[in-house]
N, C-alpha and C positions, 0 to 999 in steps of 0.2 A: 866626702865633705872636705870642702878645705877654709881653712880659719884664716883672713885677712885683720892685721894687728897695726893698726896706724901712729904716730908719733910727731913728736917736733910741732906742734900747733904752738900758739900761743898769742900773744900782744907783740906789734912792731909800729913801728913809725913809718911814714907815709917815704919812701924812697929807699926802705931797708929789706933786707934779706931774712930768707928764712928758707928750710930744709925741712920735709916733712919725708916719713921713710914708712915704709909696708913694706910688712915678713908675712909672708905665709906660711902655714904649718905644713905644707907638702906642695911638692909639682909635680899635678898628673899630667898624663901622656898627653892629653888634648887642651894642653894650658898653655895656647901660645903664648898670649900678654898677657900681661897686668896695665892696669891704668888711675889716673885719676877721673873724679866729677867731683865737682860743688856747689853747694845748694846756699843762696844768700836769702835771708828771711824774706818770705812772702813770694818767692821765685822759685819758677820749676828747677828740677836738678840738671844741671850740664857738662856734657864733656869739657874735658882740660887738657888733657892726652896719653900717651899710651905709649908703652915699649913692646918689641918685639924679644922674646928671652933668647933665641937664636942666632939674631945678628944683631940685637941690639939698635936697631932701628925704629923711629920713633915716629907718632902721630901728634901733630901739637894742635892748638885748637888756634885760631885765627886772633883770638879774641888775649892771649898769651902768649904770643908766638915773640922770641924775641928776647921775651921777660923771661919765660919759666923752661927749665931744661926738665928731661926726666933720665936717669941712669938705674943703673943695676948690676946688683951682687949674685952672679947664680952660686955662687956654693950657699951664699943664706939666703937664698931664695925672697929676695928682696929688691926693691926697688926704691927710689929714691923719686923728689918733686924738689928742684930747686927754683925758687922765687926769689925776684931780684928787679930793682924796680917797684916793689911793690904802693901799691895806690889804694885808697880807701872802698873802691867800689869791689876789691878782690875779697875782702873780707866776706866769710864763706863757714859752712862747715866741707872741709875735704874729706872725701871718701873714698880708700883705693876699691878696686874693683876686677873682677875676672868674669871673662862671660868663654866658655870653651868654643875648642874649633874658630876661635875666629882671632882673628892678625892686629894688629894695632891698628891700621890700617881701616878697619872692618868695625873700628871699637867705639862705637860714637853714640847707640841711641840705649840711655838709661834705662827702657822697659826690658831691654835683652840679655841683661846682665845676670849672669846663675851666681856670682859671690860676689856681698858687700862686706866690708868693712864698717865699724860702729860711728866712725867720721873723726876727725880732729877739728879744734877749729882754729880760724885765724881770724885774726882783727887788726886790723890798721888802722890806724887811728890821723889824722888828718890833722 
């Protein structure tokens, strides 16, 4: 089992920043990435994107691409969502997430995912 622990949500203003961070409580052998999705009231859940823990290479989603970075801590087994730019329509609960065996790259459809996270949320306010 591995435990994803999400942080940094909160209230911002429409063109402001904000930093959301996921620790896991261990990295097993077939945990390439970690990633984010999120879910805006009354909408399905979406990719956001995704690191590779290896080289650190990253999957963004088209729709953030630009705006949102994503990095990572491997000694605390951590990863990071940097927003910037942020716009009213982003307002979301975020969720990091790990699905094994598979690449950031690979990490894109929410029914495939083996570990969620309890979500954080963000609001931007307009």
């Amino acid at each position: 089992q591995v435990q994803l622990v999400e942080s940094g949500g909160g209230l911002v203003q429409a063109g402001g920043s904000l930093r959301l961070s996921c620790a896991a409580s261990r990295r097993t052998f077939f945990m390439y990435a970690m990633g984010w999705f999120r879910q805006a009231p009354g909408k399905e859940r979406e990719f956001v994107g995704a690191i590779n823990w290896s080289d650190g290479s990253t999957n963004i989603a088209d729709s953030v691409k630009g705006r949102f970075t994503i990095s990572k801590d491997n000694a605390k087994i951590t990863i990071y969502l940097q927003m910037n730019s942020l716009k009213p329509e982003d307002t979301a609960d975020y969720y990091c997430a790990t699905r094994l065996r598979t690449s950031a790259q690979a990490m894109g459809d929410p029914n495939l995912v083996d570990y969620w996270g309890k979500g954080t949320l963000v609001t931007v306010s307009s």
